[in-house]
ROLUM-705200 format. One record per residue (C-alpha): residue number from 1; residue in three letters; x, y, z. Coordinates in steps of 0.5 Angstrom, whole numbers, plus 500, padded with zeros to 3 digits. Layout:
<pts>
+-----+-----+-----+-----+-----+
|   k |   r |   u |   v |   w |
+-----+-----+-----+-----+-----+
| NUM | ALA |   X |   Y |   Z |
...
+-----+-----+-----+-----+-----+
</pts>
This chain:
<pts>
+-----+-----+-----+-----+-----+
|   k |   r |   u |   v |   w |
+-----+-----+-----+-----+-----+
|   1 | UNK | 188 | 527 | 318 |
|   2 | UNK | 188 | 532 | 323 |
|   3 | UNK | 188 | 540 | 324 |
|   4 | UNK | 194 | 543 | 327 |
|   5 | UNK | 196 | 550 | 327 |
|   6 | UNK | 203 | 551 | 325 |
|   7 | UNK | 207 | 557 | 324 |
|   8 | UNK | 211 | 559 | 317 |
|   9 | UNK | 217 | 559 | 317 |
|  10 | UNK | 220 | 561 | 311 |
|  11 | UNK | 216 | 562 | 304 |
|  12 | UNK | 220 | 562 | 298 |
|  13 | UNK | 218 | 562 | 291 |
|  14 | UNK | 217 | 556 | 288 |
|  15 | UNK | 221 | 555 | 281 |
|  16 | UNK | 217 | 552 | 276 |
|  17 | UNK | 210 | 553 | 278 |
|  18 | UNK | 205 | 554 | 273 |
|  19 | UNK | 202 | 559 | 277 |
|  20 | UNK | 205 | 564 | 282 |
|  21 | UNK | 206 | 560 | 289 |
|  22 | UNK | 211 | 560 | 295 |
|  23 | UNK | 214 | 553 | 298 |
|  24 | UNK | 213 | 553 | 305 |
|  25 | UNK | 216 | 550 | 311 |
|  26 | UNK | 212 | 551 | 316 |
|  27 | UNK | 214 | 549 | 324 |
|  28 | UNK | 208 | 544 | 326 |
|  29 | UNK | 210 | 544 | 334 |
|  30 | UNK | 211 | 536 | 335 |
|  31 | UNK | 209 | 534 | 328 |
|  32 | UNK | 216 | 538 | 326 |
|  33 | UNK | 217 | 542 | 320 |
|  34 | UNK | 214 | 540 | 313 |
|  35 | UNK | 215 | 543 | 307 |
|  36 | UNK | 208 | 545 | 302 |
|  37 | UNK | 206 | 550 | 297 |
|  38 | UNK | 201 | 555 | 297 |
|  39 | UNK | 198 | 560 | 291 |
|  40 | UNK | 201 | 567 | 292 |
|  41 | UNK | 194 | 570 | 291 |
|  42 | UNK | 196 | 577 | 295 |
|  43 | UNK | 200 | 574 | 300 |
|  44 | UNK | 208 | 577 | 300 |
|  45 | UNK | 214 | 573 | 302 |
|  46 | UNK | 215 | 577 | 308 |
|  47 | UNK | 207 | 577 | 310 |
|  48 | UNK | 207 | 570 | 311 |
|  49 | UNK | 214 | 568 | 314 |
|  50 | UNK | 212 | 568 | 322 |
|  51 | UNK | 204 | 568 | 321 |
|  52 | UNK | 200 | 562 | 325 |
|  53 | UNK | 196 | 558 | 320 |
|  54 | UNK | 191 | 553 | 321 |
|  55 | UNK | 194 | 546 | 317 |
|  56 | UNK | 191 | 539 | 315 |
|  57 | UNK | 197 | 534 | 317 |
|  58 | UNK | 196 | 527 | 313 |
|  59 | UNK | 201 | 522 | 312 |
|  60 | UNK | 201 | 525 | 304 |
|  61 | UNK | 203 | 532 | 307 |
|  62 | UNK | 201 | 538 | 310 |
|  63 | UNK | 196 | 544 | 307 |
|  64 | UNK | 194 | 550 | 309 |
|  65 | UNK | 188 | 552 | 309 |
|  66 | UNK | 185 | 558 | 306 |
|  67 | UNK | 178 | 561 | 304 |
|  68 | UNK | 177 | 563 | 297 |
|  69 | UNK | 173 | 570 | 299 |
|  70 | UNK | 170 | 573 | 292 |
|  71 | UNK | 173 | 580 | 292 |
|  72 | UNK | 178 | 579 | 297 |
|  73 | UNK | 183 | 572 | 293 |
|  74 | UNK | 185 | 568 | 297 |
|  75 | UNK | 186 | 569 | 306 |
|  76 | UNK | 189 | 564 | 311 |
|  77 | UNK | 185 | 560 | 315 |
|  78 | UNK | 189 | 562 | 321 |
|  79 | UNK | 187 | 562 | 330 |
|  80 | UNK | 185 | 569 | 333 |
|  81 | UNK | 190 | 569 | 338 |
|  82 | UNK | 198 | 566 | 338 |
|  83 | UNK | 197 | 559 | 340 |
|  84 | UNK | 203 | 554 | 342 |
|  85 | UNK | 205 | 551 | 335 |
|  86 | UNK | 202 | 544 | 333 |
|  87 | UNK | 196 | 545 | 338 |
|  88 | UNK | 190 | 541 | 336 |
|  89 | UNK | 185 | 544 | 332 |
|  90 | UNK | 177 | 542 | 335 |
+-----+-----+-----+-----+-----+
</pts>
């Protein structure tokens, strides 16, 4: 498994989900584009499309990261500044 950061591309509601979420296409640089979900938790379409995330990239698929904040939901794990997408997360 291997930390790059990608950026959301596209973020649509996911049909048939048992809980609200978005299936992403997020653009990972080298690795190419890759579709995966994530909870909706706060987060609106259009607050996604465009972010830098932080993504683990395995042979199953891509997540993105996120931390469970108590009082907050869900937050993405993302870098401080616009970084090229795939760069390697150390």
């Amino acid at each position: 498994m291997a930390l790059v950061v990608g950026r959301i591309l596209s973020a649509d509601q996911h049909p048939g989900a048992r809980a609200p979420s978005y299936l992403l296409t997020v653009d990972l640089g080298g690795e190419g584009r890759r579709e995966t979900t994530l909870p909706a938790g706060d987060y609106a379409p259009e607050q996604l499309e465009g972010r830098q995330v932080v993504c683990a990239v395995a042979r199953e698929g891509v997540t993105v990261l996120t931390a469970h904040a108590r009082g907050r939901g869900l937050v993405l794990v993302a870098p401080e500044r616009d970084v090229e997408d795939g760069t390697p997360v150390a």
